[in-house]
N, C-alpha and C positions, 0 to 999 in steps of 0.2 A: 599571546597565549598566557593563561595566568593559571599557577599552578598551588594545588590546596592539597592540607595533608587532611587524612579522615581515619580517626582511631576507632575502635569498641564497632567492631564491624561483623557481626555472625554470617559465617559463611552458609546460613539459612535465610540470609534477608534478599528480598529479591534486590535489582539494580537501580530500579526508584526507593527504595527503602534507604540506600547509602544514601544516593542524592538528599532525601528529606534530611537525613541525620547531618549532612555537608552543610545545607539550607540551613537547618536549627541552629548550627555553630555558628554561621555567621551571623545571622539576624542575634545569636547572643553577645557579639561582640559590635553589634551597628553596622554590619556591613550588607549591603547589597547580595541578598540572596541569588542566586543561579537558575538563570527561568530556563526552564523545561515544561515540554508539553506534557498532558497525559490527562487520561476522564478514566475511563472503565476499567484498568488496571488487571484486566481479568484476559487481556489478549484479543478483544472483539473489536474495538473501534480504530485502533490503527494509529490513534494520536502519540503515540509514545515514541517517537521516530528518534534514535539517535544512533551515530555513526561510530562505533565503540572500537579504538584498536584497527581503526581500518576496514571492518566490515560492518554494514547495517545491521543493527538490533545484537551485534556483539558477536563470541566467540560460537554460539552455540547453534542448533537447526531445528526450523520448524516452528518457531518462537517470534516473540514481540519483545520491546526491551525491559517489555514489563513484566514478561517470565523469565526474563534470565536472573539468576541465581548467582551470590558472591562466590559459591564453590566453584565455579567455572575461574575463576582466579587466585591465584596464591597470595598468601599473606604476603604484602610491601612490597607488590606489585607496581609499578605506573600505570595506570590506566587512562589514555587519550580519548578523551570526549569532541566529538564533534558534531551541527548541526548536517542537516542533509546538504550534500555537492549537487548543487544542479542550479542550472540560471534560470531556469522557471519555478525555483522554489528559492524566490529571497529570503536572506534572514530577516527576520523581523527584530529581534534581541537573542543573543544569546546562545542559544541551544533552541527555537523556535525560530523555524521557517514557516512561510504561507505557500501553503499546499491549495487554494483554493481554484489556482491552474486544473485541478482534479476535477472539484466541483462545477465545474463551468464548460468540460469535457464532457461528461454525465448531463448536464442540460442540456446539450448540443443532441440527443438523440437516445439517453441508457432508460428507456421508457414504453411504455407501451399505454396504446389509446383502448378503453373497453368503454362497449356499449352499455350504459346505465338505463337505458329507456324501460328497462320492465322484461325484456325481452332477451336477456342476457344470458348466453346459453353456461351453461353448469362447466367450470374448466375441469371436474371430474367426468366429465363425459367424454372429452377427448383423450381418445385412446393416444399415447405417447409412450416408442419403446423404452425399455429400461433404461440402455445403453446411453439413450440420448440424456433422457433423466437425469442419471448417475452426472454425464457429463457436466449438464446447465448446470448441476449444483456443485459439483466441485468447478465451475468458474465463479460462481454467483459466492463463492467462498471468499473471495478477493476484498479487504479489508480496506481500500484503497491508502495504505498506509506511507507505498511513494519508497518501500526500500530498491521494488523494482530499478527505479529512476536513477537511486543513491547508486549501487551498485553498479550501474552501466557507465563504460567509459563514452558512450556518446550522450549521458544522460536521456536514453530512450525510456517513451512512457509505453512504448507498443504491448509491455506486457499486459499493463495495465488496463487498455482500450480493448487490448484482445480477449480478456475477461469480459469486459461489459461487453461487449459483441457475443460473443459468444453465450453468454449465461440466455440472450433470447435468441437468436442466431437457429439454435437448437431445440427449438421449440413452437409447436402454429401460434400460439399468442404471438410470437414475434418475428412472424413470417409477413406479415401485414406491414410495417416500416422498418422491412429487413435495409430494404435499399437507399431511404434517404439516413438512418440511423447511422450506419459503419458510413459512407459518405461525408456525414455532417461531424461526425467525432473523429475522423481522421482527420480531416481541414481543420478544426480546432485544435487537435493536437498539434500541428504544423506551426499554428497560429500561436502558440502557447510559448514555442522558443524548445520543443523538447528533441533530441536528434532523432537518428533513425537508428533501426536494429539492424547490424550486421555478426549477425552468430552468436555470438560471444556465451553467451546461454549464463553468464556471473546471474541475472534474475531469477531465473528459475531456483538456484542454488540458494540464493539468499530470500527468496520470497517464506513469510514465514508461514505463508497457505498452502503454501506446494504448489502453487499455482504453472501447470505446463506449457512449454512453449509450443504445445500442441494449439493453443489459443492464437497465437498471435499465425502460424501457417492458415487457420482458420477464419482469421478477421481477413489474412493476404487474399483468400481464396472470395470469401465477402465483396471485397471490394473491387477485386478485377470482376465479379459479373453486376457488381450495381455499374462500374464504369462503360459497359459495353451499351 
């Protein structure tokens, strides 16, 4: 553990803004800057993943660690930085882990085949209730950012998987390879080294999509009738 003091801190700057200001100080002294991940900074892509204080993406809810805010902390505070806990997400340096166990989950099935011949019927033609709507899109919300993972003591992706199941699961576009989809992304999951769910529900709370474990009862329900 290597520990670094960081002054001239506005409790307006978000939690990557210290980091940079940490970064800048070092590199002005020659020293090996602190990798962390992050691209869109705005909360959409999930790469921001760090384990702050003991909880994924920090003290706060509904958030990325790229909208948490210094105000969430007191002046001369310690704050514990850590990369993501999980043996399917090795560190690579640092504060970056490879999440691409996610990617490779998502190959295994989070897709759907459409006819391109000419013939292709209009996906506003089919009538689809609201309720289900409403649903596929808050799974299809799922940033695959992996705090699910962090936060679970068996390191389970189930929340994870049960969103991409689910975002087509609830839908006829996705009623066509409902059953090798949850199938093939379960087995990869397994394959991946990530454990199982047993209750615990710490993802839902820390997921910063609000992502419900109404999903993963969903994907359970999935895959006992493709197994039958």
């Amino acid at each position: 553990m290597v520990e670094y003091k960081v002054t001239d801190i506005s409790e307006h700057m978000s939690f990557l803004e210290m980091m940079d200001v940490l970064n800048e100080g070092l590199v002005a002294k020659d020293e090996d800057p602190v990798a962390f991940d992050h691209d869109c900074r705005e909360g959409i892509c999930g790469a921001c993943s760090l384990h702050i204080n003991g909880e994924p993406h920090g003290p706060d809810r509904g958030i990325t660690t790229c909208q948490l805010h210094m105000r969430m902390f007191n002046d001369g505070d310690t704050i514990h930085i850590e990369p993501w806990r999980a043996k399917a997400f090795p560190v690579i340096k640092d504060l970056i882990v490879d999440r691409t166990a996610f990617e490779r989950i998502q190959q295994a099935g989070a897709y759907i085949s459409v006819n391109t011949s000419g013939n292709t019927q209009d996906a506003n033609s089919l009538p689809i209730p609201k309720l289900d709507a409403d649903l596929s899109m808050d799974a299809a919300a799922c940033i695959g950012c992996g705090a699910c993972v962090a936060s679970c003591k068996n390191s389970s992706a189930m929340l994870f998987v049960g969103a991409k199941v689910s975002q087509f699961a609830l839908l006829p576009q996705g009623r066509v390879e409902a059953k090798d989809r949850v199938l093939n992304m379960v087995k990869q999951m397994d394959e991946e080294g990530f454990g199982n769910c047993t209750n615990t529900g710490a993802c839902e709370v820390e997921c910063p999509k609000n992502i419900s474990l109404e999903n993963i009862a969903r994907m359970n329900r999935e895959f006992l009738k493709a197994s039958i």
